[in-house]
C-alpha angles and dihedrals in degrees: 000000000000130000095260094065100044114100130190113216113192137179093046130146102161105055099213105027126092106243138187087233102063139093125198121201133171118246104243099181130023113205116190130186102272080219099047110115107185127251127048095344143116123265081059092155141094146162147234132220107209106221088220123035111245126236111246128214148128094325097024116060134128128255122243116246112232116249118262103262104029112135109211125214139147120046135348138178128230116192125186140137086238117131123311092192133115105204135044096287106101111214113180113225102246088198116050108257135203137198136173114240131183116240122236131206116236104251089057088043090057097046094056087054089045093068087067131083103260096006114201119250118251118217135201084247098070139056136211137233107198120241098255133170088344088297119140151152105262142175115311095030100082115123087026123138125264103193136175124212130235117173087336095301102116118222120215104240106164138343114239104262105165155313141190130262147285080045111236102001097063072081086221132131124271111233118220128188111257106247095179094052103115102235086049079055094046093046086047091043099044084052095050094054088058099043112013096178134059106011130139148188122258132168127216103207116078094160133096137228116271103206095189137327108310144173116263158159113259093229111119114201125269106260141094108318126233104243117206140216113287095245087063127120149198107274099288088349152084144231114298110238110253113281106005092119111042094165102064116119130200115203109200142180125209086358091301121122120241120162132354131231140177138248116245093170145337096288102023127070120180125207137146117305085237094066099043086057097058107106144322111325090224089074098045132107144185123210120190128182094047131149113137102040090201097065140066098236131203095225095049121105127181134209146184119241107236092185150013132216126186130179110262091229106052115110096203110241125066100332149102131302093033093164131119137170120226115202111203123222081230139043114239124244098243112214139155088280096043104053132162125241132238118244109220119240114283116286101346125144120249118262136178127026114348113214121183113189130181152124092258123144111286082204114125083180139076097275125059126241108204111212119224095208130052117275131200144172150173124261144186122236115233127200116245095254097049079049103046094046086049092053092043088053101052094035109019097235130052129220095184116132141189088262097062128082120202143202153203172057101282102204107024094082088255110152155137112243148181117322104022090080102131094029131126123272104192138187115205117221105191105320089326120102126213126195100239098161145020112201119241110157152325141171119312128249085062105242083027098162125263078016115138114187118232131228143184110264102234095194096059086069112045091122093046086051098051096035086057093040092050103041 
């Protein structure tokens, strides 16, 4: 994402309503930390320069910086719309939240992360608020304020960097950028005097830790992708040739990809139970006719949701019967780039070449790269021993059902990854393909070794599908 598409909406209280209150501007400069290095690491912090100041007033006001040398201890209060959920489903606040957290020095920070296999490293440069009560820091509210309060005027004391996951129930810290740490006041101070009005914090990091390979949904957060160099590819993969899968859907929230689906026909699209429950359908949409996600493309077309269905029996969280139908609230233009797929006969077994494509994370690492151009690649269908031993080895359990289809290889960092839960896993057979799979999760990091993806077996629900569809 470049600077020019980036916009700064202040004044807001609900996250996905238009109100009186608030004020929208263009983002005109982008200043990161010249030591920031990407990833977990410290210097997570930037600025940006509004292109326009904005017009203060009762629900649009700045923050006050903290003193060089203030020591902060006691209480402070992140506020944020990130996620409010506790398990791997990621569900947006729709109305800003607050809660009081203690803060937590950094020895005993690091302590807390030590107990745990490939703990982070902690630096000077970032500050701590304790796991308390299952309250955390999650996805969405990164860059977000940490601020103390002092006769009601609140104090800037970090930005939101990162955390790990399930939020609020991994009973670890949440890590902040040090606002108060003197070359972070010298980067901020050397940028006001260039530029003294409309200027705003922003961090970098929107991942999470990953501790050690687990067990996960493929559904990365909301928020501004990592885009990765050009020669990259799809996790053991490449980009897909223009057109070869036309019924590839891509469900999105505020414009960002999430999750991916297929078109069954011109008013269903099916996808994983875990990405139709995402979030609230009147901000979902479906785009259809995509290849490159940075673009407006001739052949795209976008549509509401009108309604969801998931499976009854699905739990929510890494389990069986992850499916769902989406009807759309209109029926699609079908065209040589926008295509249905076959569903594949009642209960039978996948045969032939097995292809997975998506804009899923290329990343074999802890932190996602979001393609901006369709991927795809070819993989090999396991049996659901070889699949479930694989799983208990690396885990020590295994959640993998009879319901589920699986695929490999196991050793050559193929994988599916964040962001193409939902999406389509084929077989061609001849030229035809067949939805075998939908994919629903799989061991994090994404190509971990001995590592199979798992899908959602379609043919296991033939009757679910057409019992939906016709009702």
């Amino acid at each position: 994402m470049t600077q020019g598409e980036f916009k700064v909406i202040v004044g807001k209280y609900y996250l996905l309503e238009d109100e009186e209150t608030q004020q929208e501007v263009e983002v005109a400069k982008i200043y990161v930390h010249e030591n920031y290095p990407g990833g977990i690491a410290p210097y997570d912090i930037a600025l940006l320069k509004l292109k326009t100041p904005l017009t203060f007033n009762k629900w649009v006001s700045a923050v006050k910086l903290p003193e060089q040398g203030e020591v902060q201890i006691g209480n402070a209060v992140l506020s944020g719309w990130g996620s409010v959920s506790k398990t791997w489903d990621l569900r947006l606040s729709n109305v800003l939240q607050k809660v009081t957290v203690p803060l937590l020095d950094n020895k005993s920070c690091q302590d807390e992360f030590s107990k745990s296999h490939k703990a982070p490293q902690l630096y000077d440069s970032q500050i701590c608020t304790a796991a308390i009560d299952e309250v955390s820091a999650c996805s969405g509210d990164s860059g977000g304020p940490l601020v103390q309060f002092e006769n009601n005027v609140p104090t800037l004391v970090g930005i939101t960097s990162w955390g790990t996951y399930p939020c609020g129930t991994s009973h670890k810290p949440s890590v902040y950028t040090h606002i108060m740490i003197n070359y972070h006041l010298i980067f901020i101070d050397k940028m006001l005097e260039m530029f003294p009005k409309a200027i705003v914090f922003v961090a970098l990091l929107t991942v999470a830790v990953t501790e050690r390979p687990r067990v996960g949904l493929q559904m990365p957060p909301i928020l501004p992708r990592f885009t990765g160099p050009s020669s990259a590819q799809v996790v053991g993969g490449k980009e897909a040739p223009v057109g070869d899968y036309p019924f590839i859907a891509s469900l999105q929230m505020f414009n960002s990809h999430f999750c991916a689906g297929s078109i069954i026909n011109n008013k269903w699209v099916l996808t994983a139970g875990h990405c139709a429950n995402a979030g609230s359908l009147n901000f979902l949409r479906v785009k259809v006719g995509k290849h490159n996600m940075q673009k407006n493309e001739s052949t795209e077309q976008t549509v509401q949701v009108a309604q969801a269905y998931i499976h009854e029996n699905y739990k929510s969280d890494v389990g069986p019967y992850d499916i769902a139908l989406l009807k759309l609230a209109t029926p699609l233009k079908l065209t040589k780039e926008i295509q249905a797929i076959e569903l594949p006969p009642p209960e039978s077994e996948p045969t032939g070449e097995a292809w997975l494509c998506g804009w899923g994370s290329i990343s074999t690492g802890r932190y996602p790269i979001m393609p901006d151009k369709l991927q795809h690649v070819k993989m090999e269908f396991l049996d659901l021993i070889t699949c479930h031993e694989s799983i208990e080895r690396l885990i020590g359990f295994s959640p993998v059902h009879e319901t589920n289809v699986c695929t490999g290889p196991l050793y050559d960092q193929i994988s599916a990854c964040s962001g193409d839960s939902g999406g389509p896993l084929i077989s061609r057979i001849g030229q035809k393909p067949v939805l075998i799979g939908i994919v629903s999760w799989g061991i994090i990091p994404c190509g971990s070794a001995g590592a199979p993806s798992v899908y959602t077996k379609v043919s296991s629900f033939i009757e679910w599908i057409e019992k939906k569809m016709n009702n």
